[in-house]
N, C-alpha and C positions, 0 to 999 in steps of 0.2 A: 280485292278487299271488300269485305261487306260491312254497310253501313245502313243502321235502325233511327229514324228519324223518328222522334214522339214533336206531338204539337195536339193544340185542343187546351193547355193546361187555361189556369188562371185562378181568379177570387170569384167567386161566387156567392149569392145567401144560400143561408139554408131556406131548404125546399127546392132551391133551383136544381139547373141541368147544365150539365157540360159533354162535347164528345170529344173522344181523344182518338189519335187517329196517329198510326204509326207503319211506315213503311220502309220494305225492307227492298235496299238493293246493293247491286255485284255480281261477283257468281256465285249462285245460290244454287245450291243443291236443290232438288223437291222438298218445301217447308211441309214437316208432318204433324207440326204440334205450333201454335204460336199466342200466348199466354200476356197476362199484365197481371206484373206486382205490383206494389204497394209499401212504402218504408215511413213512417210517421216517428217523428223527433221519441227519443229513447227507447224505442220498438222494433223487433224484428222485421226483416221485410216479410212479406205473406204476401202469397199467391191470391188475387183478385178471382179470375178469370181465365179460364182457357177454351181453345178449340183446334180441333185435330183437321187433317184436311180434310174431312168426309162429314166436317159438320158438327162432330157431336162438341158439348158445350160442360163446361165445368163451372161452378160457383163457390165462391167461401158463402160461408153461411149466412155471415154481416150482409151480404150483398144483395141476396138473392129478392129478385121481385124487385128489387132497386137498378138496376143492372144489366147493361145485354151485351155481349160479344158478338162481333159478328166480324166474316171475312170476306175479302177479295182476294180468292186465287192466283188470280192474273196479273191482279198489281202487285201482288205480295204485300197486302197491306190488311191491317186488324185495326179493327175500331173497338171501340168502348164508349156504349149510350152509359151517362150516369144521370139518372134519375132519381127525383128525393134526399138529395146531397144533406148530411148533416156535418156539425164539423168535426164529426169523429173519422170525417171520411179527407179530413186535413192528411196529404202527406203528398212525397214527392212517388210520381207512377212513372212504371219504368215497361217496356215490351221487353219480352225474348223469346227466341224463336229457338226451335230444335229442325235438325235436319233430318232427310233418310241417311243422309254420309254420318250421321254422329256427330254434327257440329252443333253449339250452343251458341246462340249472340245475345248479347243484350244493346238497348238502346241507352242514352246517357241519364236520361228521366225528365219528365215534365212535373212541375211543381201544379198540387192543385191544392189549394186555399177557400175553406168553407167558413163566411161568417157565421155569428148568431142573430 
């Protein structure tokens, strides 16, 4: 059974920072993609953030320069620096991961909460 653990979330002001930090374990195949959404009350979810395992790194556009992914291979574990928080960036973040076997997991979500 694999199991995505987010934590990191909370309330924040704007301007602050938070990191989110989500690990994945079980039996896991080799993680070749491991990504955080994003789902804010009446809003699609959308893809924050990704990264492949060889590093390379994806942003939504809201994000970018605000924002950093980064991995641990070894722990099977993704971070998310959020820097410059406004509370457009209010919503519940969620990891998922893709396998080489073709598997998708998601984690259950961390709430993050930006005042004014």
């Amino acid at each position: 059974q694999v199991q995505l653990v987010e934590s990191g979330g909370g309330l924040v002001q704007a301007g602050g920072s938070l990191r989110l930090s989500c690990a994945a374990s079980g039996s896991i195949s080799r993680i070749i993609y491991m990504g955080w959404y994003r789902q804010a009350p009446g809003k699609e979810r959308e893809l924050v953030a990704g990264i492949t395992s060889a590093g390379i790194t994806n942003y939504a556009d809201s994000v970018k320069g605000r924002f950093t992914i980064s991995r641990d291979n070894a722990k099977n574990t993704v971070y998310l620096q959020k820097n410059s928080l406004n509370p457009e960036d209010t919503a519940v973040y969620c990891c998922s991961i893709n396998t080489v076997s073709g598997r998708n997991y998601w984690g259950q979500g961390t709430q993050v909460t930006v005042s004014s």
